[in-house]
Backbone and ligand atoms as CSV (ligand in chain L), in Angstrom:
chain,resi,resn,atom,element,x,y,z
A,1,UNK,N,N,67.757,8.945,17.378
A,1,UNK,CA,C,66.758,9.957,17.762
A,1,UNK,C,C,66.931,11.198,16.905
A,2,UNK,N,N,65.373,11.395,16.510
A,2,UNK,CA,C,66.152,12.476,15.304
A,2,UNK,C,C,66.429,14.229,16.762
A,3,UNK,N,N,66.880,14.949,15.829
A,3,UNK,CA,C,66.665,16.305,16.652
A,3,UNK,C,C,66.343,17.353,15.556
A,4,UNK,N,N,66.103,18.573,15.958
A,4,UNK,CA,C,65.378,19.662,15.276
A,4,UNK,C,C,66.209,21.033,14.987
A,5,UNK,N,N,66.123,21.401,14.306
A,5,UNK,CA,C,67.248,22.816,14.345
A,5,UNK,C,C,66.676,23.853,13.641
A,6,UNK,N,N,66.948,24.961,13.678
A,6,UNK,CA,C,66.253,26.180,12.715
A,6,UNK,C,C,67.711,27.069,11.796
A,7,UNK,N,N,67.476,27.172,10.714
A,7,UNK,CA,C,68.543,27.980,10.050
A,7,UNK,C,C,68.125,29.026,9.512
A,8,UNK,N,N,68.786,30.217,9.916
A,8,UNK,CA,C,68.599,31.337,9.088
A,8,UNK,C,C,69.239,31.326,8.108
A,9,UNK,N,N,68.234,31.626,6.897
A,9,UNK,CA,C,69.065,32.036,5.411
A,9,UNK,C,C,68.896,32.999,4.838
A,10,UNK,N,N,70.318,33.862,4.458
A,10,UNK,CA,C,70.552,34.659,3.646
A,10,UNK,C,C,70.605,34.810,2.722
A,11,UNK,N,N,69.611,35.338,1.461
A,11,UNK,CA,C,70.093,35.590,0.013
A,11,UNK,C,C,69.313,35.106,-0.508
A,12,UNK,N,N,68.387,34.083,-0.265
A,12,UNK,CA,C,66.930,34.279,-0.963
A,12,UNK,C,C,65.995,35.002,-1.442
A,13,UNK,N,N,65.784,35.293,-3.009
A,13,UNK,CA,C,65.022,36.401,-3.906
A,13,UNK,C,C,64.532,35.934,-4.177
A,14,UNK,N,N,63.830,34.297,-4.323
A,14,UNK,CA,C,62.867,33.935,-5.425
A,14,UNK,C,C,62.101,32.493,-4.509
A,15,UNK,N,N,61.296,32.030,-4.975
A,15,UNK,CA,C,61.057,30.795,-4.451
A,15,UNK,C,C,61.569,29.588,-4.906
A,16,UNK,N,N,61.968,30.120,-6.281
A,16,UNK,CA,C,62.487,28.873,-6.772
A,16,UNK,C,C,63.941,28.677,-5.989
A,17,UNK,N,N,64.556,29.765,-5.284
A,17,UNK,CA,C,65.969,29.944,-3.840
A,17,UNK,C,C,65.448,28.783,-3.278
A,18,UNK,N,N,64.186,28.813,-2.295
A,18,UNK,CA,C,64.027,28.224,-1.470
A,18,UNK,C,C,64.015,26.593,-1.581
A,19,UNK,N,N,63.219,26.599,-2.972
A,19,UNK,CA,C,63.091,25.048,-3.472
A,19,UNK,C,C,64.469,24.392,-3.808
A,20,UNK,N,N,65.149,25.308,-4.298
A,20,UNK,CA,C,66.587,24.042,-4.151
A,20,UNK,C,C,66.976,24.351,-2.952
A,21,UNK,N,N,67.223,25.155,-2.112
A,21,UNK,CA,C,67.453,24.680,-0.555
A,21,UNK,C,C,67.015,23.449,0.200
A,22,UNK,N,N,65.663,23.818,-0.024
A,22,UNK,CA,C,64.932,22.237,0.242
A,22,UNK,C,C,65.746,20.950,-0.297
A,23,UNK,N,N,65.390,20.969,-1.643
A,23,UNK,CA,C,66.009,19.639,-1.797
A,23,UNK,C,C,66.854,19.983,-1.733
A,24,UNK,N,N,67.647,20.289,-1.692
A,24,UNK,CA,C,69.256,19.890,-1.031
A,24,UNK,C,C,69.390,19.208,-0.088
A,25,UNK,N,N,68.952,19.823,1.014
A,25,UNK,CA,C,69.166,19.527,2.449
A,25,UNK,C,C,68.340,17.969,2.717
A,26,UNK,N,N,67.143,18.272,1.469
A,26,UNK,CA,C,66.754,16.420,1.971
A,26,UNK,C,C,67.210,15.315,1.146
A,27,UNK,N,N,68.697,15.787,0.166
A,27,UNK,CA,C,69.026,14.736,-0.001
A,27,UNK,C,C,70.676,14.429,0.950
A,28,UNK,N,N,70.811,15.183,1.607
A,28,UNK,CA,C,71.857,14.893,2.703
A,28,UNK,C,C,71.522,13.732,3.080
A,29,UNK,N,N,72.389,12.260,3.275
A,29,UNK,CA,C,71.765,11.862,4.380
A,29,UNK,C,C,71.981,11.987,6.222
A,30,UNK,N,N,71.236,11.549,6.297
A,30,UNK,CA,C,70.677,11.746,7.784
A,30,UNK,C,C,69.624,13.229,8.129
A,31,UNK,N,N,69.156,13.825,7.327
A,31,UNK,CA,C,67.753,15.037,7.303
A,31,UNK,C,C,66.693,13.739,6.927
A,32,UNK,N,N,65.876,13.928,7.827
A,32,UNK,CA,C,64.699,13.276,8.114
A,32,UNK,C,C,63.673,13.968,7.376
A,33,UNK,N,N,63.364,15.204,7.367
A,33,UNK,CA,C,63.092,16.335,6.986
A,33,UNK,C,C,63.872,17.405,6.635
A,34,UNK,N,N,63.420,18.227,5.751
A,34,UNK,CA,C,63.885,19.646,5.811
A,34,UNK,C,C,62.843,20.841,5.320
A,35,UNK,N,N,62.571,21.677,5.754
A,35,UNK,CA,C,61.416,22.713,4.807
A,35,UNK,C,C,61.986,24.026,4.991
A,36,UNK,N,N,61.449,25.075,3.697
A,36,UNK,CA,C,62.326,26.043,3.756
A,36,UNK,C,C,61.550,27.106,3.752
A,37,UNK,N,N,61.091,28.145,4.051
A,37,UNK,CA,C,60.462,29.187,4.125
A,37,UNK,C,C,60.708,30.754,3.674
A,38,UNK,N,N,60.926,30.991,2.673
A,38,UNK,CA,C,61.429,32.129,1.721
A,38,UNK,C,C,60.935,33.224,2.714
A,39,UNK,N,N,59.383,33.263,2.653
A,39,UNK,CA,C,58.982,34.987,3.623
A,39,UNK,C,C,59.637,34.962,5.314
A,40,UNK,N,N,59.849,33.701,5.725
A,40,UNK,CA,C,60.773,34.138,7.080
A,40,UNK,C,C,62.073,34.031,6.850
A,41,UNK,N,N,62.592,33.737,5.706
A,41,UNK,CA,C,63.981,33.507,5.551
A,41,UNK,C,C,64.892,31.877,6.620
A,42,UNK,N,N,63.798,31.067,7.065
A,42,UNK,CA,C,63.849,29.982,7.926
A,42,UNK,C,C,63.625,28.611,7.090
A,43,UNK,N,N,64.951,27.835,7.158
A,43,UNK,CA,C,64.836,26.239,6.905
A,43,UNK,C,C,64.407,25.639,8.322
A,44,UNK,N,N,63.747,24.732,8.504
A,44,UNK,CA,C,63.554,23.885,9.857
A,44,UNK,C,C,63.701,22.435,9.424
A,45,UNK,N,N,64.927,21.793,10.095
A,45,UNK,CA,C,65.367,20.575,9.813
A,45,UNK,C,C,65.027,19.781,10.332
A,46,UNK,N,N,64.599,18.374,10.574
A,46,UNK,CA,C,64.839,16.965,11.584
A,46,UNK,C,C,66.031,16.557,11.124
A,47,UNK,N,N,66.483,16.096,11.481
A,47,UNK,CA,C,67.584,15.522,11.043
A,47,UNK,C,C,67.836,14.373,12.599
A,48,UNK,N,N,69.512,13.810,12.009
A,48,UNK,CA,C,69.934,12.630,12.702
A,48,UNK,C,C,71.069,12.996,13.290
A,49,UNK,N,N,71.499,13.165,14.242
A,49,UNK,CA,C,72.639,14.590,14.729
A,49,UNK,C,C,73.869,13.157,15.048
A,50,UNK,N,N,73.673,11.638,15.100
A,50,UNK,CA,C,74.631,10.994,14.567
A,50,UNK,C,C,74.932,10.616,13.292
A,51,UNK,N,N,74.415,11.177,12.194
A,51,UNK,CA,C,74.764,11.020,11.089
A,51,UNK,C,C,75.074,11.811,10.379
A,52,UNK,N,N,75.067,13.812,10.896
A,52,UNK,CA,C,75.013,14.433,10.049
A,52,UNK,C,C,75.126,15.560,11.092
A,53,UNK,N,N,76.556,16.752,11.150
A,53,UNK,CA,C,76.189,18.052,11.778
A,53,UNK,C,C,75.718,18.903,11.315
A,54,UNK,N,N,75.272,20.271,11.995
A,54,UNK,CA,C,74.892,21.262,11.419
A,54,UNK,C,C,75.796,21.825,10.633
A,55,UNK,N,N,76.659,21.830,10.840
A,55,UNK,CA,C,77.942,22.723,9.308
A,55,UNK,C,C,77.859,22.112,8.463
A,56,UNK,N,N,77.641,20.140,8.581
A,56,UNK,CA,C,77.272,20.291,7.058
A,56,UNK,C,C,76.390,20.686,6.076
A,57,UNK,N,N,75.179,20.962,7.073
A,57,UNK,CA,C,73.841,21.676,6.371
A,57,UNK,C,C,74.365,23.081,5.880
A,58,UNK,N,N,74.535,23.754,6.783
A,58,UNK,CA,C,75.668,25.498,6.905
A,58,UNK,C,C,76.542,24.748,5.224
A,59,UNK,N,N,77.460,24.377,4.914
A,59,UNK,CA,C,78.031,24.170,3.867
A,59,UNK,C,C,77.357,23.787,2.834
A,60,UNK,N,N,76.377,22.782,2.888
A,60,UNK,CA,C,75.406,22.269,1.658
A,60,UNK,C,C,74.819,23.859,1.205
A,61,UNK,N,N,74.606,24.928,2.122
A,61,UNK,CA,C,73.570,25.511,1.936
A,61,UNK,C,C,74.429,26.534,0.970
A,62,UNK,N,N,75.050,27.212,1.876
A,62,UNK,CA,C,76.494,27.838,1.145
A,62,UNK,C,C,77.340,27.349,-0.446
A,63,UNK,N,N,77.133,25.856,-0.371
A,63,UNK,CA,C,77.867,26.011,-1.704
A,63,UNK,C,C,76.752,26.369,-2.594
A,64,UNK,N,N,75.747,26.396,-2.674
A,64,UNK,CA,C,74.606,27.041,-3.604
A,64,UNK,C,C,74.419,28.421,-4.003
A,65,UNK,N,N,75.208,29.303,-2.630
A,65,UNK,CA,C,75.180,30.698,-2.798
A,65,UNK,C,C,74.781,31.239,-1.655
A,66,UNK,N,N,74.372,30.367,-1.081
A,66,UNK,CA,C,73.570,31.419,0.477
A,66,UNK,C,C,74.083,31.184,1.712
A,67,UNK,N,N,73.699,32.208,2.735
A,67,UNK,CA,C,74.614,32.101,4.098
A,67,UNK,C,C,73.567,31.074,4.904
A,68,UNK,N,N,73.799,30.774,5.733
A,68,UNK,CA,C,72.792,30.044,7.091
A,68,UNK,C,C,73.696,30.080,8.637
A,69,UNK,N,N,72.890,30.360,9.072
A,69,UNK,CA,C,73.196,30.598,10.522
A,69,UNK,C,C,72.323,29.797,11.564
A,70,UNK,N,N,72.964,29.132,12.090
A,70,UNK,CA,C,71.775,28.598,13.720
A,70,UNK,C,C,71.043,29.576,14.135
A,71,UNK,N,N,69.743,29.561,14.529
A,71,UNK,CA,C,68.861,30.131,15.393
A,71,UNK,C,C,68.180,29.128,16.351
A,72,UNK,N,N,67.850,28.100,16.504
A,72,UNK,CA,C,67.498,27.526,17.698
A,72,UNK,C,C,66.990,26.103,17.332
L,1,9UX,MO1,MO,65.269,32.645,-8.425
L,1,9UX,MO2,MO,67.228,31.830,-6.563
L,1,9UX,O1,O,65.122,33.130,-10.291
L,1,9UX,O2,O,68.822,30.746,-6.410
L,1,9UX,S1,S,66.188,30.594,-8.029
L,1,9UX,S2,S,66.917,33.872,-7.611
């Protein structure tokens, strides 16, 4: 069953930020989805929460340069 999560991200200046966020996160596996939103500073994931936690998204996102935080 997939589930849904929202990440706040920090440190995005450009869109081209957002676009490798994106793909990043959808080549994790187990993200069903991922989309990233530069003007709210918001990724919104599906993902597979037995195949994949949120820290590892939080870390994928981070080793690129940027912070992420849970929001809901
Ligand atoms: Mo834009 Mo972001 O030139 O990692 S890609 S600042």
């Amino acid at each position: 069953v997939a589930d849904k999560v929202d990440l706040k991200i920090s440190g995005m200046t450009c869109a081209a930020c957002a676009a490798r966020i994106e793909k990043k996160l959808n080549t994790l596996p187990g993200v069903a989805k991922a989309t990233v939103n530069l003007a709210t500073e918001k990724a919104t994931v599906s993902y597979f929460p037995a195949s994949l936690r949120i820290n590892d998204m939080k870390q994928a996102i981070e080793k690129l340069g940027f912070q992420a935080e849970k929001t809901g």
